[in-house]
KEMI-7988 format. One record per residue: residue in three letters; y, z, x of N, C-alpha, C in turn; residue number from 1. Coordinates in steps of 0.05 Angstrom, whole numbers. Layout:
BEGIN
aa ALA | n_north Y | n_up Z | n_east X | ca_north Y | ca_up Z | ca_east X | c_north Y | c_up Z | c_east X | i NUM $
...
//
This chain:
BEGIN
aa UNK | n_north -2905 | n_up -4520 | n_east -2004 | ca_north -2895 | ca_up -4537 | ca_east -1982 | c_north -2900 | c_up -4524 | c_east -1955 | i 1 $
aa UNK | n_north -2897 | n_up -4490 | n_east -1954 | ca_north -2900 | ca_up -4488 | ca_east -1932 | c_north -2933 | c_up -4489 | c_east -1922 | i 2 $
aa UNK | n_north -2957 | n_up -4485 | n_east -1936 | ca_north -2974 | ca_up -4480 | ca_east -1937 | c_north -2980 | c_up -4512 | c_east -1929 | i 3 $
aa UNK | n_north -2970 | n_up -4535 | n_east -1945 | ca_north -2976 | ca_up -4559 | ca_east -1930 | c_north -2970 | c_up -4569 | c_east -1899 | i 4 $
aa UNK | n_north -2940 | n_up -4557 | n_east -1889 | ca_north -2930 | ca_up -4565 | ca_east -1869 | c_north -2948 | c_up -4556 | c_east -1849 | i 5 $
aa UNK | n_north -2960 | n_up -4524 | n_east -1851 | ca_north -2981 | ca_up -4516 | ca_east -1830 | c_north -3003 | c_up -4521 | c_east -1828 | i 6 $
aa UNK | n_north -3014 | n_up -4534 | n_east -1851 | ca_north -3042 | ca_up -4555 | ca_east -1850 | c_north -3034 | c_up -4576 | c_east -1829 | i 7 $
aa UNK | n_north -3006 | n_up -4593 | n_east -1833 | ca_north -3007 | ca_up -4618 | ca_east -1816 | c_north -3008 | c_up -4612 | c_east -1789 | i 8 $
aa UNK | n_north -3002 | n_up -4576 | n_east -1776 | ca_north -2993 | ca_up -4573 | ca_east -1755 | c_north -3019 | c_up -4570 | c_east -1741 | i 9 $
aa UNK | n_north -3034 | n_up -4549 | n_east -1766 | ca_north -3067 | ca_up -4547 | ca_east -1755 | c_north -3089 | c_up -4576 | c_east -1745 | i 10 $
aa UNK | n_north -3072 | n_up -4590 | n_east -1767 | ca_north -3089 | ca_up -4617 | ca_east -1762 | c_north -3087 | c_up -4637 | c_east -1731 | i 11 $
aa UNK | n_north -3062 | n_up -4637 | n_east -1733 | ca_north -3045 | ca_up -4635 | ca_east -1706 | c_north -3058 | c_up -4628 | c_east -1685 | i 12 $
aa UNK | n_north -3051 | n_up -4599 | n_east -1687 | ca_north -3064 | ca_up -4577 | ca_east -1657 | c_north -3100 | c_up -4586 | c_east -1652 | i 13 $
aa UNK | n_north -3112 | n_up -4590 | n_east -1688 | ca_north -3149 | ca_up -4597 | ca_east -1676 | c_north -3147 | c_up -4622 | c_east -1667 | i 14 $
aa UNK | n_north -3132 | n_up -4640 | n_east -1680 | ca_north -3136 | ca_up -4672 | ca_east -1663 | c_north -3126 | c_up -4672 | c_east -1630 | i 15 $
aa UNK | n_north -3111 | n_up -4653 | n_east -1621 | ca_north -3107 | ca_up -4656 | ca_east -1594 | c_north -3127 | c_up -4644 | c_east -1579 | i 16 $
aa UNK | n_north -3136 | n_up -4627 | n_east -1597 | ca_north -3152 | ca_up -4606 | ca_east -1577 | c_north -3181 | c_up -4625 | c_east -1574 | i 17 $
aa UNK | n_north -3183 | n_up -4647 | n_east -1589 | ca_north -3211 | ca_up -4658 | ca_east -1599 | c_north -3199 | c_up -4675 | c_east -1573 | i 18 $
aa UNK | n_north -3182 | n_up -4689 | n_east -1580 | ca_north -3180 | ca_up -4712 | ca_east -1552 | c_north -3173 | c_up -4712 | c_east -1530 | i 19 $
aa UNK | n_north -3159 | n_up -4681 | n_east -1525 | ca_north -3170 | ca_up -4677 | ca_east -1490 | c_north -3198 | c_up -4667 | c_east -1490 | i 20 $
aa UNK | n_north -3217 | n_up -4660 | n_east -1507 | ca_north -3248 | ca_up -4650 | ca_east -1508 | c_north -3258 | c_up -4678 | c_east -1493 | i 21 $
aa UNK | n_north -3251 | n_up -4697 | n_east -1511 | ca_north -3260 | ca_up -4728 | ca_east -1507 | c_north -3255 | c_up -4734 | c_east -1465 | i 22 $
aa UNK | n_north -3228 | n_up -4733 | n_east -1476 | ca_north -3222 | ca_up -4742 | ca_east -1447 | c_north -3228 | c_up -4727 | c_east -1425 | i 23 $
aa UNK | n_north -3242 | n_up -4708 | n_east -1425 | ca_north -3256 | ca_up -4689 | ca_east -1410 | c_north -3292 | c_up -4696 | c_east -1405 | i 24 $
aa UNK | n_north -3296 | n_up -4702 | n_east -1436 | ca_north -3328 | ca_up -4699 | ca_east -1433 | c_north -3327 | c_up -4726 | c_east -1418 | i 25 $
aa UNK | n_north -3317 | n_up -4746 | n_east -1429 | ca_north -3328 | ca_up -4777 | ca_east -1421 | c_north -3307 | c_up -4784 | c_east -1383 | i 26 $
aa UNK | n_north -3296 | n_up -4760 | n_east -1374 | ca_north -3281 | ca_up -4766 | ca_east -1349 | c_north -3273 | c_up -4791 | c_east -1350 | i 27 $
aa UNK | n_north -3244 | n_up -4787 | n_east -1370 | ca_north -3234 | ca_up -4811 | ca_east -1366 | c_north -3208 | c_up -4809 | c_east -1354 | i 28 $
aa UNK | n_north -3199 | n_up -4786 | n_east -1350 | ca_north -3189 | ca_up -4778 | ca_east -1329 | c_north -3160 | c_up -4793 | c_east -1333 | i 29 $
aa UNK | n_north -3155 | n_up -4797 | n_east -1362 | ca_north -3126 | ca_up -4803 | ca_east -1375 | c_north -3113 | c_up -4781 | c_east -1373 | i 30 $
aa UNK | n_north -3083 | n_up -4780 | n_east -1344 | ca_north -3063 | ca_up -4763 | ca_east -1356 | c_north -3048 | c_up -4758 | c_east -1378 | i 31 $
aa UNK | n_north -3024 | n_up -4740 | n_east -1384 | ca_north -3020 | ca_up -4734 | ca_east -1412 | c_north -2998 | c_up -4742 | c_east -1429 | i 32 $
aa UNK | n_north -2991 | n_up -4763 | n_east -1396 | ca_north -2968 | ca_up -4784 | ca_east -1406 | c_north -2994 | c_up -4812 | c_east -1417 | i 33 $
aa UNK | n_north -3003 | n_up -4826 | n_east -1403 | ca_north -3021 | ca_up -4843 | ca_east -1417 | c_north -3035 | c_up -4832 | c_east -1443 | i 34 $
aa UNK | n_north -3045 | n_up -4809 | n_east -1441 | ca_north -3057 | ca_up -4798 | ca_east -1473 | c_north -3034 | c_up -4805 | c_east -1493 | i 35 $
aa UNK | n_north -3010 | n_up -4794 | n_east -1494 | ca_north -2997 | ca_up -4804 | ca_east -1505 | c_north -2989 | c_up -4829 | c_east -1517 | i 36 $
aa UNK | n_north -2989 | n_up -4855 | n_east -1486 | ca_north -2985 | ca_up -4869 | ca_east -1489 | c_north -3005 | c_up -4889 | c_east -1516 | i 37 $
aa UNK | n_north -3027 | n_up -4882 | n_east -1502 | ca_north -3050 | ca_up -4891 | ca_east -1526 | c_north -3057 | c_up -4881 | c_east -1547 | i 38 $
aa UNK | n_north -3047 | n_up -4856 | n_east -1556 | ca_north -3064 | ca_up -4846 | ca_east -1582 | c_north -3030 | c_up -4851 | c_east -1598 | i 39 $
aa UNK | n_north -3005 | n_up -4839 | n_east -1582 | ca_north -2981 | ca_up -4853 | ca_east -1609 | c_north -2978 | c_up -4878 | c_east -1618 | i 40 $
aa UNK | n_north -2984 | n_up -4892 | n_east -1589 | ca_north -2986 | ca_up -4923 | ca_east -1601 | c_north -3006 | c_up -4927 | c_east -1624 | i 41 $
aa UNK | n_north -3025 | n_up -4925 | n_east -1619 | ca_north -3056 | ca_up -4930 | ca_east -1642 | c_north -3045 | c_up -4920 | c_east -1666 | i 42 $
aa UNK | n_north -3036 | n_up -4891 | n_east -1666 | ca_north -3021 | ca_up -4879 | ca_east -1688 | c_north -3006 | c_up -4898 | c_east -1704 | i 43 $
aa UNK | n_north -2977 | n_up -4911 | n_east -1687 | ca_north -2955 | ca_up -4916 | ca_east -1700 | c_north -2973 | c_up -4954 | c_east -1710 | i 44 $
aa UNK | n_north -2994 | n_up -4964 | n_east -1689 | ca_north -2998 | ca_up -4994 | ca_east -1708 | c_north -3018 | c_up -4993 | c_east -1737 | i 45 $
aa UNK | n_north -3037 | n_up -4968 | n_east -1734 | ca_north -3050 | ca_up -4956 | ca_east -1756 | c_north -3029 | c_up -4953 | c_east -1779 | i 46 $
aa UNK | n_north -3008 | n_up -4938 | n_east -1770 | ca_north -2986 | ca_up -4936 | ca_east -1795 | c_north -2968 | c_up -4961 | c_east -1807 | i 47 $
aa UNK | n_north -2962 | n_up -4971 | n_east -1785 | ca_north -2959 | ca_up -5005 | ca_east -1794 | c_north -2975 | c_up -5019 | c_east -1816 | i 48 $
aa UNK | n_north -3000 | n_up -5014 | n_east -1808 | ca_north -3023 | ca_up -5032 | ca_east -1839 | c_north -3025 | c_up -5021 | c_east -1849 | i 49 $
aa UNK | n_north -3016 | n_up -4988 | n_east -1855 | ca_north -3023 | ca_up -4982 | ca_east -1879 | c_north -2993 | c_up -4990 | c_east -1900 | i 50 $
aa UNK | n_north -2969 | n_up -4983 | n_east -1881 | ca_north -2943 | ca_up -4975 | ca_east -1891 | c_north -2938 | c_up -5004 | c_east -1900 | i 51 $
aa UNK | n_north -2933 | n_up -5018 | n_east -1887 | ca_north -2924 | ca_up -5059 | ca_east -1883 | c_north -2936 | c_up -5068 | c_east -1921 | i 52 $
aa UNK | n_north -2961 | n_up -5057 | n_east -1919 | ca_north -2967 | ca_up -5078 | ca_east -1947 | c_north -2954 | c_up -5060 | c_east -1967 | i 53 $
aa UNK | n_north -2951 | n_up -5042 | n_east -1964 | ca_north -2942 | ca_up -5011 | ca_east -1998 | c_north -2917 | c_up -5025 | c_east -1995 | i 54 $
aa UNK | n_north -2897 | n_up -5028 | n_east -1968 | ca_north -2869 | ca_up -5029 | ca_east -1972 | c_north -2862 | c_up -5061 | c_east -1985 | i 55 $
aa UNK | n_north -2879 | n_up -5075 | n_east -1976 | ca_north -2874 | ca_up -5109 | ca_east -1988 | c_north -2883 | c_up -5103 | c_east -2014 | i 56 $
aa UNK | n_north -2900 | n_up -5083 | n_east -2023 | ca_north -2903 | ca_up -5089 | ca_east -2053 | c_north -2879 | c_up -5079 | c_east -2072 | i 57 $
aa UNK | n_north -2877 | n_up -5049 | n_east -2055 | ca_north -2853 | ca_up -5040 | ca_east -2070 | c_north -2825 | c_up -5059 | c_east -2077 | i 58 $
aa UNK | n_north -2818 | n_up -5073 | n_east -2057 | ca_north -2799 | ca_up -5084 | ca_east -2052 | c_north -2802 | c_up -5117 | c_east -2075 | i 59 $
aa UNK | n_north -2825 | n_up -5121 | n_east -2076 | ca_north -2829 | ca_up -5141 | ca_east -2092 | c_north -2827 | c_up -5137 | c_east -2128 | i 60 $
aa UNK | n_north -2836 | n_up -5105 | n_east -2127 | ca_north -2831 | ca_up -5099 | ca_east -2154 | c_north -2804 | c_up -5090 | c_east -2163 | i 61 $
aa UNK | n_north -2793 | n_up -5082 | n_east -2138 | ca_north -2756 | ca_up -5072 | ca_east -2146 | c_north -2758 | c_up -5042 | c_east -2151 | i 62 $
aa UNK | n_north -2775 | n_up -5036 | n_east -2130 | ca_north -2774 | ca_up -5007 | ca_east -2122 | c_north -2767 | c_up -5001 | c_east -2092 | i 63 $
aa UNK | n_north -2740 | n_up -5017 | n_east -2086 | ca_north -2735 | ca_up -5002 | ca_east -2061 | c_north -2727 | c_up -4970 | c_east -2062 | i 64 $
aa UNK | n_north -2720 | n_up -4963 | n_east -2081 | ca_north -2704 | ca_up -4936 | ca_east -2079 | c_north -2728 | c_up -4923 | c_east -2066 | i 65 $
aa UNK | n_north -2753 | n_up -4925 | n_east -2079 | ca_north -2778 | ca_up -4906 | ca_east -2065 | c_north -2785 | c_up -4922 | c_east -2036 | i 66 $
aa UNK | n_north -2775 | n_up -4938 | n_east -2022 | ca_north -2778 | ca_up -4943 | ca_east -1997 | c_north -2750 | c_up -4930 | c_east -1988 | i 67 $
aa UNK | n_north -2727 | n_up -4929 | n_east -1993 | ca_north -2705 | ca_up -4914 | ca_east -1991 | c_north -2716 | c_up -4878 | c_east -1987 | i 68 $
aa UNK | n_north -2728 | n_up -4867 | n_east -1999 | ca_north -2731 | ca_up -4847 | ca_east -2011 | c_north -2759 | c_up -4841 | c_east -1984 | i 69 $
aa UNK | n_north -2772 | n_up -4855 | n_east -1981 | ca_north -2793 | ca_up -4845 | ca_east -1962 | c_north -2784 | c_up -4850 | c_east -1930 | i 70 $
aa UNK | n_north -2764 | n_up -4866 | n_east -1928 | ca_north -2751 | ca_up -4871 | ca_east -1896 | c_north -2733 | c_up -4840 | c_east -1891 | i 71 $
aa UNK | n_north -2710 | n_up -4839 | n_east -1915 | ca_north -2706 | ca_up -4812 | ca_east -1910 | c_north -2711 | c_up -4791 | c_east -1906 | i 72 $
aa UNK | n_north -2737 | n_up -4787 | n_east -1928 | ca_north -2743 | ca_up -4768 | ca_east -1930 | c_north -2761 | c_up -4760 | c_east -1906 | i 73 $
aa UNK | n_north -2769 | n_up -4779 | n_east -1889 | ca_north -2786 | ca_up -4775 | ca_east -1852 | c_north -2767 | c_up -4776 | c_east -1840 | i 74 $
aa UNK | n_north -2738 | n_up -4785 | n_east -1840 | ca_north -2723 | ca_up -4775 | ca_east -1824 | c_north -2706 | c_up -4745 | c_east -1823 | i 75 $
aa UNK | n_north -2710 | n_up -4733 | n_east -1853 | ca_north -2706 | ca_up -4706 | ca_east -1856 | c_north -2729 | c_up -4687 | c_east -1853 | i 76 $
aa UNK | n_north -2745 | n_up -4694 | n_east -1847 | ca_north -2767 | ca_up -4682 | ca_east -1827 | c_north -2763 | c_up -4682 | c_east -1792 | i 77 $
aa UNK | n_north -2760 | n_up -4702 | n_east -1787 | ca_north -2751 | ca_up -4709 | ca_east -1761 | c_north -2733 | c_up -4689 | c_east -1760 | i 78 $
aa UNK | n_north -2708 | n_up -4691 | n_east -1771 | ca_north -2684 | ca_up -4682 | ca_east -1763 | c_north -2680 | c_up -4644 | c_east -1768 | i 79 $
aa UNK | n_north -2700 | n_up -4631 | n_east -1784 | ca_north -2705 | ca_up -4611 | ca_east -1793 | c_north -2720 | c_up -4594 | c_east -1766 | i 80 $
aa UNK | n_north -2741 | n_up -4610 | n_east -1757 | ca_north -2758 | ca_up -4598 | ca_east -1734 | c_north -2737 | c_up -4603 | c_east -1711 | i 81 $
aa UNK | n_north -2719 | n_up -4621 | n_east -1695 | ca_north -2704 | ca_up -4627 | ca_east -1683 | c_north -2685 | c_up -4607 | c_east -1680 | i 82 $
aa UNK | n_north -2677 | n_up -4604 | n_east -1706 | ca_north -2651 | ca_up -4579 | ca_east -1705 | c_north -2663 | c_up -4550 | c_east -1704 | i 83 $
aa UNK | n_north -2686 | n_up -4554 | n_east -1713 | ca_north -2702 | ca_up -4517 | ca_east -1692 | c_north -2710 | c_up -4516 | c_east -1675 | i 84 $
aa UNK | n_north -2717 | n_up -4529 | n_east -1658 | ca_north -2722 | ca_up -4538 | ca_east -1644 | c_north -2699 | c_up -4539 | c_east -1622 | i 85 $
aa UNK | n_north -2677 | n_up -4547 | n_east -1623 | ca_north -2652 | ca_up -4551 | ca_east -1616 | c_north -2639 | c_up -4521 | c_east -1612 | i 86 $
aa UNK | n_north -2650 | n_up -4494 | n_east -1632 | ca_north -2638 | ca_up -4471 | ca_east -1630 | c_north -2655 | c_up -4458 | c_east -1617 | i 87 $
aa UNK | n_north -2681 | n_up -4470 | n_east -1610 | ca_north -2700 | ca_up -4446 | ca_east -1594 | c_north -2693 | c_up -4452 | c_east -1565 | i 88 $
aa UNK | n_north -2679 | n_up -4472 | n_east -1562 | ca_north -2679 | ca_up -4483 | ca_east -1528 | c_north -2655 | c_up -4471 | c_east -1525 | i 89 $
aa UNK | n_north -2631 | n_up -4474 | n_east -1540 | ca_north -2598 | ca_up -4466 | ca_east -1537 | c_north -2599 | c_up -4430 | c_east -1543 | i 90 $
aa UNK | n_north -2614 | n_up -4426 | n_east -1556 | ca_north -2609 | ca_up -4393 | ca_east -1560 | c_north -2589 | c_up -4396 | c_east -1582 | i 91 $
aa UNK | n_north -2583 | n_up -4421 | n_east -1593 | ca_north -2564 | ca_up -4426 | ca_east -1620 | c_north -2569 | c_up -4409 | c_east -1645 | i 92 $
aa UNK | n_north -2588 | n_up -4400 | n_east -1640 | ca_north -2593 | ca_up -4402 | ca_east -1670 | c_north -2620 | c_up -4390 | c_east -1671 | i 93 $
aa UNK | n_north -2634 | n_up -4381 | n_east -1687 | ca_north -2675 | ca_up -4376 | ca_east -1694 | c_north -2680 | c_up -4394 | c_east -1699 | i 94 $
aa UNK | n_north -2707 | n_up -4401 | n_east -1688 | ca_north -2720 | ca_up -4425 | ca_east -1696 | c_north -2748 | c_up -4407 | c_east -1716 | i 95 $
aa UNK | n_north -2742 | n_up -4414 | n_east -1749 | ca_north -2753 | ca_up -4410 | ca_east -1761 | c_north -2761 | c_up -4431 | c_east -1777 | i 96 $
aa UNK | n_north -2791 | n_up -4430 | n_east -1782 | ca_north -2808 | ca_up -4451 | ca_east -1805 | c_north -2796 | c_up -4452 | c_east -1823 | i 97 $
aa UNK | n_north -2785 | n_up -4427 | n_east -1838 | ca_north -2778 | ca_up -4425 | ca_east -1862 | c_north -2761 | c_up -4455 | c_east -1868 | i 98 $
aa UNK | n_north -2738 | n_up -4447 | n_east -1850 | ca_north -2708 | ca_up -4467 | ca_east -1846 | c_north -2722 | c_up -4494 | c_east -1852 | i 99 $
aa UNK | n_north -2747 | n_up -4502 | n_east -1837 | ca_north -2746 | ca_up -4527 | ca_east -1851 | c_north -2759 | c_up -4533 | c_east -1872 | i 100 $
aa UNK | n_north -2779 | n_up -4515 | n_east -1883 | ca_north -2780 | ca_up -4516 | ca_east -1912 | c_north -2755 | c_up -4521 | c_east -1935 | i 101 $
aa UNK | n_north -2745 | n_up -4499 | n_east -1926 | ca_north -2715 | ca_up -4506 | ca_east -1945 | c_north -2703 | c_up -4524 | c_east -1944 | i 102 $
aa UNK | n_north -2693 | n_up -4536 | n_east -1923 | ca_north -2684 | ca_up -4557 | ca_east -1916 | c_north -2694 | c_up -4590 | c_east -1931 | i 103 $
aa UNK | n_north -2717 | n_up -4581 | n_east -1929 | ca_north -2733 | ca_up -4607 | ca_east -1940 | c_north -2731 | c_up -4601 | c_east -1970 | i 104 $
aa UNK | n_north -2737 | n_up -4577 | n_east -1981 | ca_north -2740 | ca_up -4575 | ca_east -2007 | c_north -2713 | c_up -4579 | c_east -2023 | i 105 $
aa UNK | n_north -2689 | n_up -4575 | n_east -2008 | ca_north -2656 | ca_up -4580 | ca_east -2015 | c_north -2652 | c_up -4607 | c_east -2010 | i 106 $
aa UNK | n_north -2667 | n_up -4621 | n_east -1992 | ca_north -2664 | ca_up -4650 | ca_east -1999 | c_north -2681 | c_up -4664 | c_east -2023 | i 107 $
aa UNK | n_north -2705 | n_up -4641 | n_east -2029 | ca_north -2713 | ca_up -4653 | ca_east -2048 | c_north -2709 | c_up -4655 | c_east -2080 | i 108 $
aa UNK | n_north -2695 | n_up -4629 | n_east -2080 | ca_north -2679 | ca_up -4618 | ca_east -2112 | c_north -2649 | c_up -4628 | c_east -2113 | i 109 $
aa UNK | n_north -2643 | n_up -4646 | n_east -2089 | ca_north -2608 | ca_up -4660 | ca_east -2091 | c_north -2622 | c_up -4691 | c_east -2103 | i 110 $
aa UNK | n_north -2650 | n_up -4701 | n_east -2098 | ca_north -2647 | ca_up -4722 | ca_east -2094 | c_north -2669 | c_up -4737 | c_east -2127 | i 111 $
aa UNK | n_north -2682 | n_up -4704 | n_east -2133 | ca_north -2679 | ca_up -4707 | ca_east -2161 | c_north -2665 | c_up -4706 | c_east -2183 | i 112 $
aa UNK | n_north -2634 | n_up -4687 | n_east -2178 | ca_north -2617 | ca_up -4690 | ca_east -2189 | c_north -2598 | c_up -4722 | c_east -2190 | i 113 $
aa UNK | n_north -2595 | n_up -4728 | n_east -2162 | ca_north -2598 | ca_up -4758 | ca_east -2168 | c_north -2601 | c_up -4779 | c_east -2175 | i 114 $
aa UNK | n_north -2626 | n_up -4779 | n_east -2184 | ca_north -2644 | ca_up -4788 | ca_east -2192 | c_north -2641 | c_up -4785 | c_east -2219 | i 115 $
aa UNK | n_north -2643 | n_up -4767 | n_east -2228 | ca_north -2635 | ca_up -4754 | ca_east -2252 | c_north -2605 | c_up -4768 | c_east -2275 | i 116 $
aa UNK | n_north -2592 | n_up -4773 | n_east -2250 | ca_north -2562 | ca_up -4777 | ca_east -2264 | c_north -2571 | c_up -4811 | c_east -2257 | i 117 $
aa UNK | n_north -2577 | n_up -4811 | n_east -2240 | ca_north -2576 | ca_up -4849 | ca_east -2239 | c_north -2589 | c_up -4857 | c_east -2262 | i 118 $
aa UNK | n_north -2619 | n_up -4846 | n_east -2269 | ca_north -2632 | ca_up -4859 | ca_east -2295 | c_north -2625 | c_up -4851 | c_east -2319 | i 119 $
aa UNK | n_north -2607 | n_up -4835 | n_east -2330 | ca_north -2585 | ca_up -4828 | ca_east -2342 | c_north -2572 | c_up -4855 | c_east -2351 | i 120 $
aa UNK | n_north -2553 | n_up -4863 | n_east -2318 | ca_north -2535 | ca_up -4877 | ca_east -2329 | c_north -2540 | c_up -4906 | c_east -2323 | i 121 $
aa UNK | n_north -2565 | n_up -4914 | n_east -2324 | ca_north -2581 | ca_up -4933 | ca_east -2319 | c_north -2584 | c_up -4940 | c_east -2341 | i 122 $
aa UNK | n_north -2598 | n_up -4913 | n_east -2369 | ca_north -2605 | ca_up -4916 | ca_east -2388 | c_north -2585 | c_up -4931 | c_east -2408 | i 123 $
aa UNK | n_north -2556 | n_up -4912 | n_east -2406 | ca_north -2542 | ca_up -4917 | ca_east -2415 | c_north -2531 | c_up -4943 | c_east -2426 | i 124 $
aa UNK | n_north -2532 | n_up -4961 | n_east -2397 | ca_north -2518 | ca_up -4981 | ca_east -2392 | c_north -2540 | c_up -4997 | c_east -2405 | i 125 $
aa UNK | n_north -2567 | n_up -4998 | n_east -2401 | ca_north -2586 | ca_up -5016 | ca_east -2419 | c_north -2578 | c_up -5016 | c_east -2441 | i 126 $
aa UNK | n_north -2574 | n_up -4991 | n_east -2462 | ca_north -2570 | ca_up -4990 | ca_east -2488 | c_north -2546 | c_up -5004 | c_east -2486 | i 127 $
aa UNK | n_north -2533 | n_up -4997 | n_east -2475 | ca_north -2505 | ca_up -5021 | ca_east -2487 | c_north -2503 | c_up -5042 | c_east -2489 | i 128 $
aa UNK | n_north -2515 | n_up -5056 | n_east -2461 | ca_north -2517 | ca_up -5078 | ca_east -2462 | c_north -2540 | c_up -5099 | c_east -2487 | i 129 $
aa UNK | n_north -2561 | n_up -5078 | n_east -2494 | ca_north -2575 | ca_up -5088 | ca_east -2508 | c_north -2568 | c_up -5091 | c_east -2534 | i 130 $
aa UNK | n_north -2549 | n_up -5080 | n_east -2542 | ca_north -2531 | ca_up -5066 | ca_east -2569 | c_north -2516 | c_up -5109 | c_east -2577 | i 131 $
aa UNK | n_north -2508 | n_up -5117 | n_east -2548 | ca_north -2485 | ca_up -5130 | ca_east -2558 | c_north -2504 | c_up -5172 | c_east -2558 | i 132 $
//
């Protein structure tokens, strides 16, 4: 996990560095509030067509839990970088990578235990009912 999280950061750091290259070579002379403005937007409607048709399908098959399960689980990313983030500015606390590795990986071993006990007693309840 941690080895993934610093790929996305590297990926991250080359795509910015590629598009102020851009916005340099071709003088387009986009400040870094407009850069923003246009490459998150592009970002977030790109993620729209991809995300919009997976979640109508899921939802059509009666797999919200895994649309449940992926909203969370980007908002415990969100909220993981936020809260270190939050201790490097306040002096609260270390702002260490580690923290949000763990963090994510403790949301992820609570939510297979979950998981775990729901299809359990999911199972359960089929057999019974199929019993009568």
């Amino acid at each position: 996990m941690n080895t993934f999280l610093y790929a996305i950061l590297d990926f991250i750091n080359d795509m910015h560095t590629y598009l102020l290259s851009l916005n340099d070579a071709y003088e387009a002379n986009f400040t870094d509030k407009e850069l923003h403005f246009l490459v998150i937007g592009a970002i977030g409607m790109a993620m729209i067509f991809v995300v919009q048709p997976i979640f109508s399908l899921l939802a059509k098959t009666g797999h919200v839990l895994v649309i449940s399960w992926i909203y969370v689980f980007t908002l415990i990313l969100l909220l993981t970088f936020a809260i270190e983030i939050e201790q490097k500015i306040t002096g609260s606390g270390a702002m260490e990578f580690e923290d949000i590795v763990f963090g994510v990986w403790g949301f992820m071993l609570m939510f297979l235990i979950y998981a775990l006990i729901r299809g359990i007693i999911i199972g359960i309840y089929k057999l019974i009912k199929n019993r009568d």
